[in-house]
C-alpha positions as CSV (number, residue, x, y, z in Angstrom):
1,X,11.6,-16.2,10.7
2,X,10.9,-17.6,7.1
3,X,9.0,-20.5,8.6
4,X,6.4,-17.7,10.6
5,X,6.1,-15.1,7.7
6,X,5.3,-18.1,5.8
7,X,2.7,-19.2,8.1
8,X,1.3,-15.4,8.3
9,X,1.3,-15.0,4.3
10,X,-0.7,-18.0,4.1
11,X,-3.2,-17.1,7.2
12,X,-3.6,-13.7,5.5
13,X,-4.4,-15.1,2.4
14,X,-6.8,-17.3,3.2
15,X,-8.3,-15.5,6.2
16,X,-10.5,-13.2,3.2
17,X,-13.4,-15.4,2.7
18,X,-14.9,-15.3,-1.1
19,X,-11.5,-14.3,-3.1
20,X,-9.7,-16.2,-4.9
21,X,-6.2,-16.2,-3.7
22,X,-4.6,-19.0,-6.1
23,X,-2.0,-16.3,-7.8
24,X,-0.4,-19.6,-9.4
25,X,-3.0,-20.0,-12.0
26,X,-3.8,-19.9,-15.3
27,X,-0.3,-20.7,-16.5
28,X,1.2,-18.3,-18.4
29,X,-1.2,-15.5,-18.0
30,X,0.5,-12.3,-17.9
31,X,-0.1,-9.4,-14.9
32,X,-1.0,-6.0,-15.3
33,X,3.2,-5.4,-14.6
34,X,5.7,-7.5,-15.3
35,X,8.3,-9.7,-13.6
36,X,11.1,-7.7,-14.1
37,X,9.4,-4.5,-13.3
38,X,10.2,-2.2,-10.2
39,X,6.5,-2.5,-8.8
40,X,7.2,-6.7,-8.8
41,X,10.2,-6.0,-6.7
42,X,8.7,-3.3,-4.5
43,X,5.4,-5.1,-3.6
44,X,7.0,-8.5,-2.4
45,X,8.2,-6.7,0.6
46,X,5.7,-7.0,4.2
47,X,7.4,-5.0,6.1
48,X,7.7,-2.3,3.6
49,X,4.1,-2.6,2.5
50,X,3.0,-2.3,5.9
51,X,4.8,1.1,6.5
52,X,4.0,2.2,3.3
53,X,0.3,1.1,3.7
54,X,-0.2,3.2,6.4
55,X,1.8,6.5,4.9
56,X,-0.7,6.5,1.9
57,X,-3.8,6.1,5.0
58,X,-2.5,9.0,6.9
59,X,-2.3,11.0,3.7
60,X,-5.8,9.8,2.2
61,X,-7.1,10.8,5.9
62,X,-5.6,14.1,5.5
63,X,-7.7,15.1,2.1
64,X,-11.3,15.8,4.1
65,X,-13.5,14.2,1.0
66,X,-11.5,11.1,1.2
67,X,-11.4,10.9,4.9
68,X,-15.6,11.1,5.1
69,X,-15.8,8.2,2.5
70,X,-13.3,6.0,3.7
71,X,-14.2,6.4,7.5
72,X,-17.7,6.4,7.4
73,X,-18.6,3.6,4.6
74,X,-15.8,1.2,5.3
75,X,-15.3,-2.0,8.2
76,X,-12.1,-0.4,9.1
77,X,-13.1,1.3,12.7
78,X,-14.9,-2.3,13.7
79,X,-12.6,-4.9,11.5
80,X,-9.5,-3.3,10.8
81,X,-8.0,-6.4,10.1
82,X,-10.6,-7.6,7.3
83,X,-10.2,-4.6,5.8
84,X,-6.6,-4.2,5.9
85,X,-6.4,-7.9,4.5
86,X,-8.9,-6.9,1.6
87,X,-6.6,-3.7,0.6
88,X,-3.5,-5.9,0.6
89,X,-4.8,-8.3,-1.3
90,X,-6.5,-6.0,-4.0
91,X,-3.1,-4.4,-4.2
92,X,-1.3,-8.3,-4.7
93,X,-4.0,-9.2,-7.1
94,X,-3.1,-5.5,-9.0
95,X,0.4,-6.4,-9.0
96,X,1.0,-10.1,-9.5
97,X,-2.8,-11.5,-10.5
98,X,-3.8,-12.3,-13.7
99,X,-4.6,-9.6,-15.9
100,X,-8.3,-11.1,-16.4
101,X,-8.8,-12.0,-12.5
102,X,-7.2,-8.4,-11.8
103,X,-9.7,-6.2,-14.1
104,X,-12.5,-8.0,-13.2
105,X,-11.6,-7.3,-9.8
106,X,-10.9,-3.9,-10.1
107,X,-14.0,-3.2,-12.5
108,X,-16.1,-4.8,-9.0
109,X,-14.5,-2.4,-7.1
110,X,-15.6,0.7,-9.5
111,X,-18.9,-0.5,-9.3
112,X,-18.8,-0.1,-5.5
113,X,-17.3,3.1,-5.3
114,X,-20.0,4.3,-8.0
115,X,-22.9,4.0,-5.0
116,X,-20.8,5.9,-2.5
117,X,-21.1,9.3,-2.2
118,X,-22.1,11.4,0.4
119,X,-21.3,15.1,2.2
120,X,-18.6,15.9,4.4
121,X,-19.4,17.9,8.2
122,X,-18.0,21.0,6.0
123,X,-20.6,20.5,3.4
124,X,-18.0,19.6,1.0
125,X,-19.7,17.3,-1.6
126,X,-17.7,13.9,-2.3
127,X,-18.2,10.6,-4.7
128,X,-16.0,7.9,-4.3
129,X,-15.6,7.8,-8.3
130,X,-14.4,11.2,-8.8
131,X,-11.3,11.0,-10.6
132,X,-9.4,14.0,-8.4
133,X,-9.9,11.4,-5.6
134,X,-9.3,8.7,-6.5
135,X,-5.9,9.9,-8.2
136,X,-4.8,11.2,-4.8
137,X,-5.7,8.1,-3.3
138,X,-3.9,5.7,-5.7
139,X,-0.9,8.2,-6.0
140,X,-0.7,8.3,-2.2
141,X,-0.6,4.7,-1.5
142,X,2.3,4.5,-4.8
143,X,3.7,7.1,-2.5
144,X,3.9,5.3,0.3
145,X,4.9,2.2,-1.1
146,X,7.9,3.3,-2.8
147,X,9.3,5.3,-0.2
148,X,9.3,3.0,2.5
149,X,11.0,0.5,0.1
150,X,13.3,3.2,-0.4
151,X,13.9,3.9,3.7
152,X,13.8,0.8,5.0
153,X,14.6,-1.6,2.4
154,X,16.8,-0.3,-0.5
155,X,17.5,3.3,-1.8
156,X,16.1,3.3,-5.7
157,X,17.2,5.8,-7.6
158,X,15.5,8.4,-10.1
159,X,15.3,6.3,-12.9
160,X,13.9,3.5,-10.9
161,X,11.5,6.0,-9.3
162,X,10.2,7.5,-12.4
163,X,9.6,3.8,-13.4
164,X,7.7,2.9,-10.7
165,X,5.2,5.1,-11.0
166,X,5.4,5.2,-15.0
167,X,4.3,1.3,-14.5
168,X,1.5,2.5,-12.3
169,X,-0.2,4.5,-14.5
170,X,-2.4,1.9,-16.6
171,X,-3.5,0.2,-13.7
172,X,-4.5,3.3,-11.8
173,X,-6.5,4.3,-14.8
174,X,-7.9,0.7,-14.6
175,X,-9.6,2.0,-11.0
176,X,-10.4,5.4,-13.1
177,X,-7.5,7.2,-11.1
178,X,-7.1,8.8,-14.9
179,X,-4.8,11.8,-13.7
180,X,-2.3,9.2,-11.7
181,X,1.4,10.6,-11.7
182,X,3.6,8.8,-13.8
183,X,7.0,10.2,-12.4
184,X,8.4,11.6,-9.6
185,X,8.2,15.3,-10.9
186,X,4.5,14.5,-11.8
187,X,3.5,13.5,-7.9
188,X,5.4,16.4,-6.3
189,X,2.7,18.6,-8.7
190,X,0.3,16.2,-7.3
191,X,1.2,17.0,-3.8
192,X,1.6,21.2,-4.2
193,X,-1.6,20.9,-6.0
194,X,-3.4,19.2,-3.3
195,X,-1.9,20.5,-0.5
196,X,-4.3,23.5,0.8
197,X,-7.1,20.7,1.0
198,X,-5.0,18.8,3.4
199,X,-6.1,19.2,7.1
200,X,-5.7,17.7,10.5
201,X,-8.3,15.8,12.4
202,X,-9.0,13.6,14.9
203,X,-9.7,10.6,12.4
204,X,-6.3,10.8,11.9
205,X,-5.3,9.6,15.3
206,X,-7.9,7.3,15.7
207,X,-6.9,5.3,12.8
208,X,-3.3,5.3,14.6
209,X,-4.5,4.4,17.4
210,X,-5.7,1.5,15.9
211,X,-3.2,0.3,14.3
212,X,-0.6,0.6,17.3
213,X,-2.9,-1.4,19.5
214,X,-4.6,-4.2,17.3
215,X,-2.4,-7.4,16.0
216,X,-2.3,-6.8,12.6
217,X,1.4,-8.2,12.2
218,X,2.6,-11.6,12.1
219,X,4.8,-12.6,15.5
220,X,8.4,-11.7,13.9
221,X,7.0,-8.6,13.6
222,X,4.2,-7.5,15.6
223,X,6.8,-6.8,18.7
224,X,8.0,-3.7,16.8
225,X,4.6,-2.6,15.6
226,X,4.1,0.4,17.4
227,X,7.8,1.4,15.8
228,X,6.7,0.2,12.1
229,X,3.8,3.0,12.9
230,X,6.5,5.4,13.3
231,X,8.3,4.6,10.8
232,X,5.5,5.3,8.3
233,X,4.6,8.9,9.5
234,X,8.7,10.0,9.5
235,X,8.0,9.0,5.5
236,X,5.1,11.3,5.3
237,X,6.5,15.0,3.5
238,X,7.6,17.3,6.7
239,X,4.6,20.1,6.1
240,X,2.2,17.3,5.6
241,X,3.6,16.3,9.2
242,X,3.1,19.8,10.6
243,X,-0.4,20.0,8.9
244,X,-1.6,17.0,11.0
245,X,0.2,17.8,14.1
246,X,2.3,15.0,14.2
247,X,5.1,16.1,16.0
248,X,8.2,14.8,18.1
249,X,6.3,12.4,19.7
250,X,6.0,10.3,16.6
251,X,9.7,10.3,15.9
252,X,12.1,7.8,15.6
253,X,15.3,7.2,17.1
254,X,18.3,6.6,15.4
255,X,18.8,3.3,16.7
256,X,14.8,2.1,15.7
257,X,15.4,3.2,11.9
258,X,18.6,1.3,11.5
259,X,17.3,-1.5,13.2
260,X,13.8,-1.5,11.0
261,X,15.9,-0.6,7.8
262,X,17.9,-3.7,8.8
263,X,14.9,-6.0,8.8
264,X,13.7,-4.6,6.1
265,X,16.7,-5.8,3.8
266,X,16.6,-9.4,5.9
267,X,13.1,-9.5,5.3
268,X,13.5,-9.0,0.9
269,X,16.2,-11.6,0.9
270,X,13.5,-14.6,2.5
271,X,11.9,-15.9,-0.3
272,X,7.7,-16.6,1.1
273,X,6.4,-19.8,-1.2
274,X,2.9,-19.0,0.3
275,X,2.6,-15.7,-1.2
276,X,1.7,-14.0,-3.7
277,X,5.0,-12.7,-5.7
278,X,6.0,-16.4,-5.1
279,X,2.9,-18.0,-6.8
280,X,2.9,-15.3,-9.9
281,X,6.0,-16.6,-10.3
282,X,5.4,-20.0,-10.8
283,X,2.3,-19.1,-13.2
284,X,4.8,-17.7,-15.2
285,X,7.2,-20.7,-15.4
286,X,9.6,-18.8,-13.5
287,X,11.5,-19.7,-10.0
288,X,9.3,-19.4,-6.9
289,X,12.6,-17.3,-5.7
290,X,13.1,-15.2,-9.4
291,X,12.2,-12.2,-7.3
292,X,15.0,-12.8,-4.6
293,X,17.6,-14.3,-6.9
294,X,18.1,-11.1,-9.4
295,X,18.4,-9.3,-6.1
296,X,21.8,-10.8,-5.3
């Protein structure tokens, strides 16, 4: 299993044409968070970041603004995969680059979402810079991230929660998410506050449908795909659930989540040398296997 997620960590990295995906260098340049944070430890998980990835879709899907921009002026319907690499590894490059490859990345990415904008079939006006967006959209993929490390991979608790979020706060800002949660009690506001503009649609099951059918995982995983799918809408909050009528149908058994939650913990105990969390450690003169050590 190590030998193939090693393969498929460097396949993904490389596959994105025109970034730079040397995490290892400069030595001794800092990232955004540090080593010993929760968001180092969170992040290094696939599996996790796969179900948590596409949680914090279904819940940007589900705010109508967000859904127009991100459907209708992204590759994701005709690549999924290029984009889905892209996201991943602007979310590696937030977490583990160096800080001065990871703001200039993220101030390129502003300067993209600055000439989107557009209106939705409601007549809802949107910008892909407006600050209430973007906040639900970073604060939904922190979401996402955290809880399916916390289903599937190990249980954090409220202090390590609050953390998490606490240490997403500066880079969120970063993206100009400047109203980004920083604690638990601060994204269930989030959520009661946005909840009337969530809404069902048929986006929402076209994006699903797309990530149940096309490979997207490496082999050790892309057999249970269709279940990792699963797995991220039983994360999703029950009435956001009801909202986009995703009902019985998308439900685990009890056998799938102990058997996912059991890969998940196999999976944060394999140290991957090709990857990111890997190389950021060995920029900082730490052991490629820091990450997986201070676990035991």
């Amino acid at each position: 299993m190590q030998r193939r997620l090693e393969a498929a960590a460097h396949a993904f990295i490389q596959g994105e044409t025109g970034f730079d995906a040397d995490f290892s260098t400069p030595a001794g340049e800092p990232a955004l968070a540090a080593p010993d944070s929760i968001s180092w430890r969170v992040f290094k998980n696939p599996l996790s970041l796969f179900v948590g990835g596409v949680a914090a879709v279904l819940l940007e899907l589900a705010e109508p603004r967000v859904r127009e921009g991100v459907w209708r002026n992204t590759a994701f319907r005709n690549d999924p995969l290029q984009r889905i690499r892209r996201t991943g590894l602007s979310a590696m490059m937030t977490v583990y680059g160096p800080r001065s490859r990871a703001e200039a990345m993220i101030a390129r990415v502003r300067a993209l979402h600055a000439r989107v904008a557009g209106t939705t079939p409601a007549g809802l006006p949107y910008r892909a810079d407006d600050p209430e967006l973007l906040t639900w959209v970073h604060a939904t993929a922190s979401y996402g991230f955290l809880e399916a490390y916390c289903r599937y991979v190990d249980p954090l608790h409220e202090v390590a929660r609050n953390r998490f979020y606490a240490e997403g706060a500066s880079s969120a800002k970063l993206y100009g998410a400047d109203r980004f949660p920083a604690s638990q009690q601060e994204l269930d506001i989030l959520f009661v506050t946005m909840g009337d503009k969530l809404e069902a649609s048929t986006v929402v099951f076209e994006f699903l449908d797309i990530v149940r059918r096309v490979r997207l995982l490496p082999p050790p995983l892309a057999r249970v795909q269709e279940l990792l799918v699963k797995a991220a809408i039983s994360i999703l909050p029950g009435w956001v659930r009801e909202r986009l009528t995703l009902g019985d149908a998308w439900d685990l058994s009890r056998w799938q989540r102990r058997m996912i939650a059991r890969g998940g913990a196999l999976i944060d105990r394999i140290p991957l040398h090709a990857a990111p969390p890997a190389q950021a450690c060995r920029r900082l003169g730490l052991a490629e296997d820091y990450l997986y050590a201070r676990r035991r």
